[in-house]
mmCIF file of the protein (N, C-alpha, C, O) and its ligand, coordinates in Angstrom:
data_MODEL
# 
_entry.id   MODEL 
# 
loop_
_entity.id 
_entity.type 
_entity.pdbx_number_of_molecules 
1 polymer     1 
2 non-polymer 1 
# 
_entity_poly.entity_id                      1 
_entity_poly.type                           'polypeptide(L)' 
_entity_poly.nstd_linkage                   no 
_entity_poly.nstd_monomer                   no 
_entity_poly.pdbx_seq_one_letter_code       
;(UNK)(UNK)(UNK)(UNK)(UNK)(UNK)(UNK)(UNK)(UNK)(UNK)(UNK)(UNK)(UNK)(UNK)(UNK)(UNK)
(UNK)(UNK)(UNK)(UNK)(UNK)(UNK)(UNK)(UNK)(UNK)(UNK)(UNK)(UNK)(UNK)(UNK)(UNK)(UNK)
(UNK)(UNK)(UNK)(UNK)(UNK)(UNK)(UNK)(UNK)(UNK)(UNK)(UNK)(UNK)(UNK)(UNK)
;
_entity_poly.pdbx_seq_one_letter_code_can   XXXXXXXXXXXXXXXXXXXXXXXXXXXXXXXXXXXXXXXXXXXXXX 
_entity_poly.pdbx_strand_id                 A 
# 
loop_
_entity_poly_seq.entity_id 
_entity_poly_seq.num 
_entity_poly_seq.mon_id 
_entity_poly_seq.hetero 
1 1  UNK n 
1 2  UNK n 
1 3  UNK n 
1 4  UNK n 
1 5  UNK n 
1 6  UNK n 
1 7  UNK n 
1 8  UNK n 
1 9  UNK n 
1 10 UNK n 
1 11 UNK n 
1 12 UNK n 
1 13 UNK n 
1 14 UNK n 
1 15 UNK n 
1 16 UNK n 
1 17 UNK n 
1 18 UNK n 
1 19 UNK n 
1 20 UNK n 
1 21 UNK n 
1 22 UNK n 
1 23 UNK n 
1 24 UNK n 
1 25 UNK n 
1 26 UNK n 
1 27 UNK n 
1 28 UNK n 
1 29 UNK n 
1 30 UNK n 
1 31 UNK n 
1 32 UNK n 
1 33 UNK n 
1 34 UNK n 
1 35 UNK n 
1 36 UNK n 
1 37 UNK n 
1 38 UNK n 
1 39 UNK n 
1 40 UNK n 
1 41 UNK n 
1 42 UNK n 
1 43 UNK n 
1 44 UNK n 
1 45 UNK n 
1 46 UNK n 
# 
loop_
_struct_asym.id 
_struct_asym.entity_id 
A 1 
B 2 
# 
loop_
_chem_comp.id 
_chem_comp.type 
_chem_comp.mon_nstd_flag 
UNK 'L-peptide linking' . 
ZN  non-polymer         . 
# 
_pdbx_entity_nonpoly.entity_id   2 
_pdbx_entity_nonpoly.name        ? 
_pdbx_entity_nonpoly.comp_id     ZN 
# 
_pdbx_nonpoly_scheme.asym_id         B 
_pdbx_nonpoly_scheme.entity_id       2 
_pdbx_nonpoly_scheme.mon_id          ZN 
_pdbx_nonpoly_scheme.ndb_seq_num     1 
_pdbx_nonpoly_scheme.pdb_seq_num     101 
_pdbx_nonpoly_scheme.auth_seq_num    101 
_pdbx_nonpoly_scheme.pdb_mon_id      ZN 
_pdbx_nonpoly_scheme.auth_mon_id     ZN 
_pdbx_nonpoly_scheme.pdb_strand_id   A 
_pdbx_nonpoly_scheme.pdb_ins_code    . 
# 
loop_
_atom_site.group_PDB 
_atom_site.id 
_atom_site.type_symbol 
_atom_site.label_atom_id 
_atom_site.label_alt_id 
_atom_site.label_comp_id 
_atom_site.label_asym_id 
_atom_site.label_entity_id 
_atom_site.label_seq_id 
_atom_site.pdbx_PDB_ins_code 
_atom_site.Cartn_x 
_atom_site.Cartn_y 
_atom_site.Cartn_z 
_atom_site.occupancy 
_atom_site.B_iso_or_equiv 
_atom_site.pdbx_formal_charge 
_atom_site.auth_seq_id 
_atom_site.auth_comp_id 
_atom_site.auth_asym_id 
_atom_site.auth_atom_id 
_atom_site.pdbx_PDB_model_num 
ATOM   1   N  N  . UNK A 1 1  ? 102.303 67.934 254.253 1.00 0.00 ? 1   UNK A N  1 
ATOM   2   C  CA . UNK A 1 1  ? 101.784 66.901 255.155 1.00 0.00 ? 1   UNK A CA 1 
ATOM   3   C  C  . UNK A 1 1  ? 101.506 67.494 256.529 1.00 0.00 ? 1   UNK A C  1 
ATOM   4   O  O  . UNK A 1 1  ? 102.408 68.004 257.193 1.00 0.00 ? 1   UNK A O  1 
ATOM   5   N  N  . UNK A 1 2  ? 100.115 67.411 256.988 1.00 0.00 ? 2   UNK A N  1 
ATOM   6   C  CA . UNK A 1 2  ? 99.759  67.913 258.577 1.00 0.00 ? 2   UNK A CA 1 
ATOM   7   C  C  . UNK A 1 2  ? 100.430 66.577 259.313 1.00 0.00 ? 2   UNK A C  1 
ATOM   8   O  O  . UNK A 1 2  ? 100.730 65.434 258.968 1.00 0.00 ? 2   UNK A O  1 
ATOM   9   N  N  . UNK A 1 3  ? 100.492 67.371 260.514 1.00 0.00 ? 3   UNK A N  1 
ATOM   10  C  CA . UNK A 1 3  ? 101.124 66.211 261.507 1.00 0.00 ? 3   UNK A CA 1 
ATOM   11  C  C  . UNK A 1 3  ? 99.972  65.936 262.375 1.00 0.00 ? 3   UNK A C  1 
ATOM   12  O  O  . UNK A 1 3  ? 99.236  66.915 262.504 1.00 0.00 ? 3   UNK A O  1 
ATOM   13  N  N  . UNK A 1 4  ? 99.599  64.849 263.025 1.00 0.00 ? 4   UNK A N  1 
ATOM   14  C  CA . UNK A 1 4  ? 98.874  63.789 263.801 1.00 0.00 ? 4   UNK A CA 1 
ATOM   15  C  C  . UNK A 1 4  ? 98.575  64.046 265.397 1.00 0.00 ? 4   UNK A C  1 
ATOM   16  O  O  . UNK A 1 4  ? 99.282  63.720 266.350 1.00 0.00 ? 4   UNK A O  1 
ATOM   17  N  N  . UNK A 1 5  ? 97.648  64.547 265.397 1.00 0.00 ? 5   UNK A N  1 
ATOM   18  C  CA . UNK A 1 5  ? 97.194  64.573 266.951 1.00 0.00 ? 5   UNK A CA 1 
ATOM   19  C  C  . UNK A 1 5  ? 96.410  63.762 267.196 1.00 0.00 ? 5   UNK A C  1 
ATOM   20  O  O  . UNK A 1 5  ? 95.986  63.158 266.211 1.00 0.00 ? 5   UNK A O  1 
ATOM   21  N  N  . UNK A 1 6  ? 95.904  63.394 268.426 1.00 0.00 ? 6   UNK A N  1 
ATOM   22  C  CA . UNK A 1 6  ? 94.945  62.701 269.463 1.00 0.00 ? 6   UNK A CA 1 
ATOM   23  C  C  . UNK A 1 6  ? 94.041  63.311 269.491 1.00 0.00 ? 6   UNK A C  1 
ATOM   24  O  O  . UNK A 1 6  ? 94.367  64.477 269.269 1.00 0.00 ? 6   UNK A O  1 
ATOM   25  N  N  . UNK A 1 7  ? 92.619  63.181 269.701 1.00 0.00 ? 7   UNK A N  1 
ATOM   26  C  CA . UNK A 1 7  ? 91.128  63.685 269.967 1.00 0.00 ? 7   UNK A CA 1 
ATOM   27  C  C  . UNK A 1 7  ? 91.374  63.242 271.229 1.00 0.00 ? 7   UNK A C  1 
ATOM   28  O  O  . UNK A 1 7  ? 91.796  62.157 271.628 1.00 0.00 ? 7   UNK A O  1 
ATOM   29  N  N  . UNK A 1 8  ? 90.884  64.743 272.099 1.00 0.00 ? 8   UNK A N  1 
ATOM   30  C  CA . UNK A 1 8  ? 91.452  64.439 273.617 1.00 0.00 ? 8   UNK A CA 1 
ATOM   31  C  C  . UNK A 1 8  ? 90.293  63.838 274.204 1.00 0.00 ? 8   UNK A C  1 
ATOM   32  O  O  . UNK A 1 8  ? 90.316  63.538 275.397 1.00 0.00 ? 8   UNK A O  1 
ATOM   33  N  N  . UNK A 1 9  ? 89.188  63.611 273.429 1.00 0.00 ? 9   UNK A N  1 
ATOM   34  C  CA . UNK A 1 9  ? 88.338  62.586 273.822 1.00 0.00 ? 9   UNK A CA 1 
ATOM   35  C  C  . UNK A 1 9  ? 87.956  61.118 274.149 1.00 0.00 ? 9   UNK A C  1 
ATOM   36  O  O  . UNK A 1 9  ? 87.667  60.413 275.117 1.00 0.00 ? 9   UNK A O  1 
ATOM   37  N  N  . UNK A 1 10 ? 88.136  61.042 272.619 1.00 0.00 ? 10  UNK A N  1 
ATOM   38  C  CA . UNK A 1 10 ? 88.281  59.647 272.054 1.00 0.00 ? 10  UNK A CA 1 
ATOM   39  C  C  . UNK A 1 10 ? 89.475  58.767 271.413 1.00 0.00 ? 10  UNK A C  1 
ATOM   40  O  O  . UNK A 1 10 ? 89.492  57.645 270.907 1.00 0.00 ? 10  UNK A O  1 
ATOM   41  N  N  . UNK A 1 11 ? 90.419  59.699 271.635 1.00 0.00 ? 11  UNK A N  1 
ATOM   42  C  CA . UNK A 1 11 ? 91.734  59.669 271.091 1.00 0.00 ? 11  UNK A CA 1 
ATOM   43  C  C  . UNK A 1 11 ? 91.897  59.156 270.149 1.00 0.00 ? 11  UNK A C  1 
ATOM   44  O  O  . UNK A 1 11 ? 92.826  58.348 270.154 1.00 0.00 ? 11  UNK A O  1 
ATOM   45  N  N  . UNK A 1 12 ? 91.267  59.295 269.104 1.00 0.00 ? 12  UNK A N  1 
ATOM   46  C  CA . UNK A 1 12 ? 91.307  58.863 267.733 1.00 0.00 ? 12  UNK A CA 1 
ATOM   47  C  C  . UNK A 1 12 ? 92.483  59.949 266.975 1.00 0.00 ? 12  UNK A C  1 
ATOM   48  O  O  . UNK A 1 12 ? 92.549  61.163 267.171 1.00 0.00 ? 12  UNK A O  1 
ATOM   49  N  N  . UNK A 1 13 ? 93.184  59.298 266.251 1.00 0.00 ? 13  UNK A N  1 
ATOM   50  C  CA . UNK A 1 13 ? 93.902  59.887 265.356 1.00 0.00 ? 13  UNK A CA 1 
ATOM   51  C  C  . UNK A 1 13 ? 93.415  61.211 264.396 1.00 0.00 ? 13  UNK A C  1 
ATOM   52  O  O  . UNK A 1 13 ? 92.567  61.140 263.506 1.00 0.00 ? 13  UNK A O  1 
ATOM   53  N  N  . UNK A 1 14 ? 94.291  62.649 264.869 1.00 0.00 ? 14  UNK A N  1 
ATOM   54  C  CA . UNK A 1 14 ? 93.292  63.247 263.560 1.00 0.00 ? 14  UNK A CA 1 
ATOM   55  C  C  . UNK A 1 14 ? 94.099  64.569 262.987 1.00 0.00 ? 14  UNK A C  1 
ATOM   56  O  O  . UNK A 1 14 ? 94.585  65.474 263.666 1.00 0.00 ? 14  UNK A O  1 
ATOM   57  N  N  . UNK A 1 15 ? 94.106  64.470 261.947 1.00 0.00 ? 15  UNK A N  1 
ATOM   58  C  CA . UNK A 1 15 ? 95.329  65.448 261.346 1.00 0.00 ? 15  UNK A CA 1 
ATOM   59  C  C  . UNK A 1 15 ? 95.018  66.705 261.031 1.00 0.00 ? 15  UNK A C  1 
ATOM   60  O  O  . UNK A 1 15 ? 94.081  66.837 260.244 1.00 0.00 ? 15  UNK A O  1 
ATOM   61  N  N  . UNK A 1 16 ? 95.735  68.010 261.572 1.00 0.00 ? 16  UNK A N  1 
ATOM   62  C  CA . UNK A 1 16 ? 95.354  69.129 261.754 1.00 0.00 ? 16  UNK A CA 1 
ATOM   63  C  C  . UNK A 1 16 ? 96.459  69.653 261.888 1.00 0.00 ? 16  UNK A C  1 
ATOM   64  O  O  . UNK A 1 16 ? 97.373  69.099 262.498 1.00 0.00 ? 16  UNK A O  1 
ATOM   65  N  N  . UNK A 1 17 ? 96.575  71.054 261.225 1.00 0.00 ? 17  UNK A N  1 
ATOM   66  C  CA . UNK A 1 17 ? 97.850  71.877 260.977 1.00 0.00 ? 17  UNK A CA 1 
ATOM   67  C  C  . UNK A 1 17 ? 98.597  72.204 262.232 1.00 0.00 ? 17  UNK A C  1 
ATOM   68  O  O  . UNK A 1 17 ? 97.999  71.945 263.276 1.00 0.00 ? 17  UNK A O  1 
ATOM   69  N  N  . UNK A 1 18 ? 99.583  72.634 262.308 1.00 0.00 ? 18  UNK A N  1 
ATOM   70  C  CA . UNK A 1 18 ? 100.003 73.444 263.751 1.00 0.00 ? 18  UNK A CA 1 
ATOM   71  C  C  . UNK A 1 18 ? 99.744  74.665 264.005 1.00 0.00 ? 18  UNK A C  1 
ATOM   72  O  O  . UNK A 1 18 ? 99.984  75.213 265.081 1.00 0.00 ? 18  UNK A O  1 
ATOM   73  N  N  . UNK A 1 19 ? 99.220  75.201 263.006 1.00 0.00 ? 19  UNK A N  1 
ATOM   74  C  CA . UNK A 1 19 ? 98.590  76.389 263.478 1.00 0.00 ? 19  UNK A CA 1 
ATOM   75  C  C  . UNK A 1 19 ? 97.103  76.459 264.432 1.00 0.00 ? 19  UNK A C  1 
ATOM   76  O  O  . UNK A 1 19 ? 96.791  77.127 265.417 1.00 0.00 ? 19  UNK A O  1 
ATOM   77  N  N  . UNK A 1 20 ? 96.324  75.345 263.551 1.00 0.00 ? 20  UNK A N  1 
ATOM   78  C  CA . UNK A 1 20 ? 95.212  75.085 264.577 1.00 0.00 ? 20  UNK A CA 1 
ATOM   79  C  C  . UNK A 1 20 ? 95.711  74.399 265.393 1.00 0.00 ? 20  UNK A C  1 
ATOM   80  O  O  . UNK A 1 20 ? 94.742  74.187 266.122 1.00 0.00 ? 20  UNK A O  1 
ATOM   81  N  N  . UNK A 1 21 ? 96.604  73.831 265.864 1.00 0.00 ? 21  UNK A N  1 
ATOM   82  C  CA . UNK A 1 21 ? 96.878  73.264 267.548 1.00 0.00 ? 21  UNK A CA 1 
ATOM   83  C  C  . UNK A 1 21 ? 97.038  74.433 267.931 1.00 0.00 ? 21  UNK A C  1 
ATOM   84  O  O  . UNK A 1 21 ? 96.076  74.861 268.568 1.00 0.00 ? 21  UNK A O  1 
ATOM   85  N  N  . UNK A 1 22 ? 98.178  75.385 267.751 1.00 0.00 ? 22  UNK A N  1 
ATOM   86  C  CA . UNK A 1 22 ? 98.189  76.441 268.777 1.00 0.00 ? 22  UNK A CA 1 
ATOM   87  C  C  . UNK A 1 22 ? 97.070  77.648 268.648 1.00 0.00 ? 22  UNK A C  1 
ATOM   88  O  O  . UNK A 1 22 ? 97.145  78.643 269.369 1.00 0.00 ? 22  UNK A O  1 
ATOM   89  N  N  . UNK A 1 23 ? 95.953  77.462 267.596 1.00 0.00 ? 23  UNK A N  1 
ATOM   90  C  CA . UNK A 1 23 ? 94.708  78.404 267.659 1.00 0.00 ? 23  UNK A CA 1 
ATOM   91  C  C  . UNK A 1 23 ? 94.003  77.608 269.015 1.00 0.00 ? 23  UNK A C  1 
ATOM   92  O  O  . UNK A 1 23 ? 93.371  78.206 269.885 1.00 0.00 ? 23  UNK A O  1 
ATOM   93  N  N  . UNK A 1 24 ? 94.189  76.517 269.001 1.00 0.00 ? 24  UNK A N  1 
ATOM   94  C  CA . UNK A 1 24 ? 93.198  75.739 270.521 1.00 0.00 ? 24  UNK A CA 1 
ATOM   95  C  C  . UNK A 1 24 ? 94.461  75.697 271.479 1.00 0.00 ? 24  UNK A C  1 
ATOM   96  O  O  . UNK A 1 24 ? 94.478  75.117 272.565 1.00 0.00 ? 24  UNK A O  1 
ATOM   97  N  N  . UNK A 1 25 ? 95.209  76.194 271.078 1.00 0.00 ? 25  UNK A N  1 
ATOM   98  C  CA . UNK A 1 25 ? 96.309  75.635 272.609 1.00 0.00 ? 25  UNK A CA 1 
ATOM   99  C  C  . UNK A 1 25 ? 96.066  74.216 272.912 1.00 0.00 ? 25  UNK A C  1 
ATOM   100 O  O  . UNK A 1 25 ? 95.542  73.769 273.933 1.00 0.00 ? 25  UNK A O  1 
ATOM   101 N  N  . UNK A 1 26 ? 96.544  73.519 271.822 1.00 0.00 ? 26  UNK A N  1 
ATOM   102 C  CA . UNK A 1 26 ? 96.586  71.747 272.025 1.00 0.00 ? 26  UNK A CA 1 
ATOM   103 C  C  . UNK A 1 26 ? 94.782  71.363 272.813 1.00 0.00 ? 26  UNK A C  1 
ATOM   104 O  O  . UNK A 1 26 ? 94.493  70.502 273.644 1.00 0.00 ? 26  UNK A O  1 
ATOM   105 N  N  . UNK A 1 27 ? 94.091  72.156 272.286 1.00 0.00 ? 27  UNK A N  1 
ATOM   106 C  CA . UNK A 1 27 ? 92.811  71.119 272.879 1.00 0.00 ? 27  UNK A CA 1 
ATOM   107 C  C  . UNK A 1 27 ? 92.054  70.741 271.340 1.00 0.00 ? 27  UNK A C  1 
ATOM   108 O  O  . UNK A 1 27 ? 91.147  71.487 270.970 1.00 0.00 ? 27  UNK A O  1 
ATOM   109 N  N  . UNK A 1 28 ? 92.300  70.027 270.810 1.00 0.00 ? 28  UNK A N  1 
ATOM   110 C  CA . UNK A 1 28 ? 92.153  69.607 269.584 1.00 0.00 ? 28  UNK A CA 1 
ATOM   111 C  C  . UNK A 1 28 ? 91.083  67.564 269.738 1.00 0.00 ? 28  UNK A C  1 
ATOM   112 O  O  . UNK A 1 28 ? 91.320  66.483 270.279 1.00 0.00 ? 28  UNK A O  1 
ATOM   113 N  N  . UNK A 1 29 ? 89.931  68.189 268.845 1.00 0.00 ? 29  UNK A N  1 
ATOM   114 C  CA . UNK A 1 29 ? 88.946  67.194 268.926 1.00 0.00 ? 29  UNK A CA 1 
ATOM   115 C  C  . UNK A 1 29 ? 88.665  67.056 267.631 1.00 0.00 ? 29  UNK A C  1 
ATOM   116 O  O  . UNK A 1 29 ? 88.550  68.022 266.878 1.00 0.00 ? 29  UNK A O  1 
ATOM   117 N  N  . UNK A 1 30 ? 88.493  65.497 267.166 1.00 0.00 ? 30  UNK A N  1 
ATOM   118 C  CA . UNK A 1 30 ? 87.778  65.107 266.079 1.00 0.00 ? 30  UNK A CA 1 
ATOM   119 C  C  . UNK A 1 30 ? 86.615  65.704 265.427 1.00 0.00 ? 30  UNK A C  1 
ATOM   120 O  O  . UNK A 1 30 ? 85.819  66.214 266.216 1.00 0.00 ? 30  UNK A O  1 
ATOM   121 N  N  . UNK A 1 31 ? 86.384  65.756 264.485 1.00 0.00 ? 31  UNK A N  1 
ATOM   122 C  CA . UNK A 1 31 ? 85.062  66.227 264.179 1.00 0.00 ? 31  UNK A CA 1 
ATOM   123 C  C  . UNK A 1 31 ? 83.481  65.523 264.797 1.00 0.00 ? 31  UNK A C  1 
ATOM   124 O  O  . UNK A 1 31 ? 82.464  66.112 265.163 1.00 0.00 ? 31  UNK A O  1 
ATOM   125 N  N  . UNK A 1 32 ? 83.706  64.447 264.745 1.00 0.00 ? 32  UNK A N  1 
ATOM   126 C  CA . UNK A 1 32 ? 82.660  63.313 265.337 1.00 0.00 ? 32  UNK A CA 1 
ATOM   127 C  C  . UNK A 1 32 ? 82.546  63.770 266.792 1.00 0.00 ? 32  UNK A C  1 
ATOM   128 O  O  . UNK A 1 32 ? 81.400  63.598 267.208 1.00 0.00 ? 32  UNK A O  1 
ATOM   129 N  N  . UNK A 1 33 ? 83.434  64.336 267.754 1.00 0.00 ? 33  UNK A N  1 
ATOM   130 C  CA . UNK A 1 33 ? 83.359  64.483 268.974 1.00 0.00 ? 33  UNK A CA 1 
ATOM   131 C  C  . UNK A 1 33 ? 83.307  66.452 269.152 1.00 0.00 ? 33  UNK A C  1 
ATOM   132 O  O  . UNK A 1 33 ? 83.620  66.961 270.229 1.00 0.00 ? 33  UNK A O  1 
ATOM   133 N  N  . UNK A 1 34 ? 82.950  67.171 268.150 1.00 0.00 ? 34  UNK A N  1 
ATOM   134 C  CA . UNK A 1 34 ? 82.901  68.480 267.968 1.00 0.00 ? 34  UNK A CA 1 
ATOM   135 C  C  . UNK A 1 34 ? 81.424  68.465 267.587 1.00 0.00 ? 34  UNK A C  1 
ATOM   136 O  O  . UNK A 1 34 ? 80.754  69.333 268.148 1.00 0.00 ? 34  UNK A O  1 
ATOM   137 N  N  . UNK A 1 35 ? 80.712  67.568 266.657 1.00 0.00 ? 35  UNK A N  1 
ATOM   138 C  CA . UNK A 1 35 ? 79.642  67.387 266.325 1.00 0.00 ? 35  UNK A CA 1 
ATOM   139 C  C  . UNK A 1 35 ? 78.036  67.151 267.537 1.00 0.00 ? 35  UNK A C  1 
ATOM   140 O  O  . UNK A 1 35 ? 76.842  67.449 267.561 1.00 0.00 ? 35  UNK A O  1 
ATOM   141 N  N  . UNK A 1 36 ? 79.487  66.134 268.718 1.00 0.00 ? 36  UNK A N  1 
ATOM   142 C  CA . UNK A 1 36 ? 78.217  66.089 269.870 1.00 0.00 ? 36  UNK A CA 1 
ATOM   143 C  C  . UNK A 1 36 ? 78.537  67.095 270.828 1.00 0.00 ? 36  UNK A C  1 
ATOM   144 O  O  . UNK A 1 36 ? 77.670  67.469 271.616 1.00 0.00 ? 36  UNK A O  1 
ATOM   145 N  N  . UNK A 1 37 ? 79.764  67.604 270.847 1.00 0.00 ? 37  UNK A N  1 
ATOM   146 C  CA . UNK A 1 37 ? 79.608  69.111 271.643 1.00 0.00 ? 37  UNK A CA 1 
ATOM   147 C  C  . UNK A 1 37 ? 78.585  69.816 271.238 1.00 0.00 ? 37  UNK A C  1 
ATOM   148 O  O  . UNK A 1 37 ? 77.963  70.375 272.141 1.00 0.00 ? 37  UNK A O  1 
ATOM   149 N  N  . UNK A 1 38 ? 78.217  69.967 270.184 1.00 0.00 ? 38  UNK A N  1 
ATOM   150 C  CA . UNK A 1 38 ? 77.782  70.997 269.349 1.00 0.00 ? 38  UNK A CA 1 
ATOM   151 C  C  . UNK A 1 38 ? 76.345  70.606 269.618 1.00 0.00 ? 38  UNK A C  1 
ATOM   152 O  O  . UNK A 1 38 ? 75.503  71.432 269.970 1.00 0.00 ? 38  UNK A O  1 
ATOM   153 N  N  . UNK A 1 39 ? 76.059  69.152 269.417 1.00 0.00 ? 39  UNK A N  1 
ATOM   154 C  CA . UNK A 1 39 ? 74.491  68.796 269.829 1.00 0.00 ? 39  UNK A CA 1 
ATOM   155 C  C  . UNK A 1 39 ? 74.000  69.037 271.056 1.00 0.00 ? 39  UNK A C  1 
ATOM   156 O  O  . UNK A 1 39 ? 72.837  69.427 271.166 1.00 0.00 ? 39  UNK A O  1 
ATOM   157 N  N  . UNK A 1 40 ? 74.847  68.834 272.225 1.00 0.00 ? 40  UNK A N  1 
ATOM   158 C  CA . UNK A 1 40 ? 74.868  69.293 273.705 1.00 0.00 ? 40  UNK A CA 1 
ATOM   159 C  C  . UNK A 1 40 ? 74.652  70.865 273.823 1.00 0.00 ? 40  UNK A C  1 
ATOM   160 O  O  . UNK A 1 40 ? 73.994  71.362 274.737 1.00 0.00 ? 40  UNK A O  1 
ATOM   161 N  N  . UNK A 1 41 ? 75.250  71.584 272.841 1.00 0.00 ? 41  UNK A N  1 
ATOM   162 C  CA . UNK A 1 41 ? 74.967  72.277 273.167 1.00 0.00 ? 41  UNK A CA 1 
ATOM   163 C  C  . UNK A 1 41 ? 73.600  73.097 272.940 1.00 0.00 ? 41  UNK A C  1 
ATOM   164 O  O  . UNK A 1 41 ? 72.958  73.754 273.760 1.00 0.00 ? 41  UNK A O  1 
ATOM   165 N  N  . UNK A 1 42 ? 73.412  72.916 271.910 1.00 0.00 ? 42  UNK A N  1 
ATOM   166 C  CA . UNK A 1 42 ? 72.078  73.183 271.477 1.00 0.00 ? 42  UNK A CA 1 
ATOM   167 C  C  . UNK A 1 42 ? 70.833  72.208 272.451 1.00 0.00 ? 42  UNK A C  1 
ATOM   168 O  O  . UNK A 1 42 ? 69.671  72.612 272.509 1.00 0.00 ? 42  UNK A O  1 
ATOM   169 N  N  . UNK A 1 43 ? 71.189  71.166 273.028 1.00 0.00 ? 43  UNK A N  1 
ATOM   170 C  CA . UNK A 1 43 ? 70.165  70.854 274.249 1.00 0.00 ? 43  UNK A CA 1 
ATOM   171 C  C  . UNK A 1 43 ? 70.168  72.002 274.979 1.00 0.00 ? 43  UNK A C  1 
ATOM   172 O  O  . UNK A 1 43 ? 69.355  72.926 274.975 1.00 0.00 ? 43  UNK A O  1 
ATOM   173 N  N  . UNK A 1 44 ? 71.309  71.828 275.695 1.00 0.00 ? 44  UNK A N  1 
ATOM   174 C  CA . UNK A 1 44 ? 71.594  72.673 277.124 1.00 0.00 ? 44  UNK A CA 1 
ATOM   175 C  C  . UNK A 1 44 ? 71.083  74.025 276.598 1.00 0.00 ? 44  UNK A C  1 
ATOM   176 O  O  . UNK A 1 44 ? 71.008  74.825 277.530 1.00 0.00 ? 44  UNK A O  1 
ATOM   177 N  N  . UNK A 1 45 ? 70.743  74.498 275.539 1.00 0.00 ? 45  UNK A N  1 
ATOM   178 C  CA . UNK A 1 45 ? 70.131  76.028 275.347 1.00 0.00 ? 45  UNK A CA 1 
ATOM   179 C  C  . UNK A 1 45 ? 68.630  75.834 274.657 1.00 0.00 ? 45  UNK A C  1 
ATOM   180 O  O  . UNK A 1 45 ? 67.885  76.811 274.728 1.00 0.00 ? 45  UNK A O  1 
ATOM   181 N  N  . UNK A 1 46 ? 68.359  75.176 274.294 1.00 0.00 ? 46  UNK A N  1 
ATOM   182 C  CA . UNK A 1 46 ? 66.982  74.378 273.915 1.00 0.00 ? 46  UNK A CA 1 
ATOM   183 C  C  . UNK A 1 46 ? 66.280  74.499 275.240 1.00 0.00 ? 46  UNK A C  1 
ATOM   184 O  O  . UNK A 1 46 ? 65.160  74.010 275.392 1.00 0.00 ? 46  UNK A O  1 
HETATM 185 ZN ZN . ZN  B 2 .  ? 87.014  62.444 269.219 1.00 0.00 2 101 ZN  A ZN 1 
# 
């Protein structure tokens, strides 16, 4: 069983190992809110 973090965005509930918390050093985001990073970013370099 993964344990339960916050999307430091949207703070939606979202379950992810502890290894990936400490691969981000607790900056841990939903996929839905990784998805519009990801679209931003491809503007901002567009
Ligand atoms: Zn989110």
């Amino acid at each position: 069983m993964s344990p339960i973090f916050k999307c430091l965005i949207c703070r939606k509930d979202i379950e992810r190992s502890t290894r990936t918390f400490w691969n981000k050093k607790g900056h841990l985001l939903c996929s839905t809110c990784l998805d519009n990073i990801d679209k931003k970013k491809l503007n901002n370099e567009g």
